[in-house]
C-alpha positions as CSV (number, residue, x, y, z in Angstrom):
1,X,14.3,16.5,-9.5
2,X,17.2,17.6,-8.0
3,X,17.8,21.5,-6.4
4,X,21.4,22.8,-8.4
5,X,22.3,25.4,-5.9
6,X,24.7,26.8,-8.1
7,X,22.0,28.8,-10.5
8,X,20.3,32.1,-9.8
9,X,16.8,30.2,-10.7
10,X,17.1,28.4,-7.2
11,X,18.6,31.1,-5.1
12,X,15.0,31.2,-3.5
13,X,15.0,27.3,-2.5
14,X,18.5,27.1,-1.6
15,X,17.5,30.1,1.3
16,X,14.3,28.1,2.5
17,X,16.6,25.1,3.5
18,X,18.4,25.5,6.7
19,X,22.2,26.2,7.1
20,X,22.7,26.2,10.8
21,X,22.0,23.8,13.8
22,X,22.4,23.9,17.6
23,X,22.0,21.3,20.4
24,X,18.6,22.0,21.9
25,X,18.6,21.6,26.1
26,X,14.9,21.5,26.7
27,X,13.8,24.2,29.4
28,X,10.1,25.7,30.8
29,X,11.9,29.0,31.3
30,X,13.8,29.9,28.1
31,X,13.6,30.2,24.4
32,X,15.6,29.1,22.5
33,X,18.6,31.0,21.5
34,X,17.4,31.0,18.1
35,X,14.2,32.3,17.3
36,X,11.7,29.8,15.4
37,X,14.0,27.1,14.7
38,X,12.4,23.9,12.9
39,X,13.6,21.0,14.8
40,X,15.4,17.4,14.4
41,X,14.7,15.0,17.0
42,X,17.6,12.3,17.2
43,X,16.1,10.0,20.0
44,X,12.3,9.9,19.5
45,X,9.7,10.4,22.2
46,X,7.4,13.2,23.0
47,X,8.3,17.2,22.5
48,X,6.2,19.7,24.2
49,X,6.8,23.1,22.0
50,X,6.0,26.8,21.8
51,X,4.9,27.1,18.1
52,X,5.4,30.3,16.4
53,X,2.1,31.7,16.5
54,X,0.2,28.8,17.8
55,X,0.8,28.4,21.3
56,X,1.7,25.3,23.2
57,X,1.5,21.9,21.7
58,X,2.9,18.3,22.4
59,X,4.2,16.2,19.5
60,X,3.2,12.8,20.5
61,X,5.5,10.0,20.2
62,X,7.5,11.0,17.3
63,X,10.1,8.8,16.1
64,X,13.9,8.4,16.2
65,X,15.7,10.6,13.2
66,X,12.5,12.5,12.8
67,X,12.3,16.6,11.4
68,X,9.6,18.4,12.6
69,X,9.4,21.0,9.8
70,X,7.6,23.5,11.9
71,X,8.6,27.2,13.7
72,X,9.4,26.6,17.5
73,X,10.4,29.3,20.2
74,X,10.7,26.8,23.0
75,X,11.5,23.6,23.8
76,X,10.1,22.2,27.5
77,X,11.9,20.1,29.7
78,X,8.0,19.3,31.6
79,X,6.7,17.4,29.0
80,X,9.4,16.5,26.5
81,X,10.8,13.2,26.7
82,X,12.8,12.9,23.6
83,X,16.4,13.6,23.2
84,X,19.3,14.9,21.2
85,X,17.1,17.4,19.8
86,X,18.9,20.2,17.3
87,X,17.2,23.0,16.6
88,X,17.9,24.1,12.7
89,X,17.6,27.6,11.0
């Protein structure tokens, strides 16, 4: 079934889905800009993350046009080999 965004009884849904995204530039020494961001990789490969709670962990070989639905804080450049990454929240 379909959301309707446009009744109070889905407020709750429609403010789970994200509105924003921003081009992701991988780095060891920064977070991202925003904090835990679920992530859309374009150009599949391997992304090495700082989960939200969890520590570090490397998505093996995920595919082209894949969303990760979980909360990152960073985004490595040593160990990431995927690309066009957007980081949505």
């Amino acid at each position: 079934m379909a959301l309707d965004f446009k009744t109070k009884e889905n407020l709750a849904e429609q403010r789970a889905l994200p509105s924003e995204g921003v081009a992701v530039t991988p780095a060891d020494g920064s977070d991202l800009a925003t904090v835990r961001a679920a992530l859309f990789v374009g150009t599949g490969g391997n992304v090495k993350v700082d989960m939200a709670g969890t520590g570090t962990v490397t998505f093996n070989n995920v595919a082209d046009g894949t969303f990760l639905p979980i909360l990152v804080d960073r985004v490595y450049s040593t160990g990431t080999t995927a690309s066009n990454i957007i980081a949505l929240y």
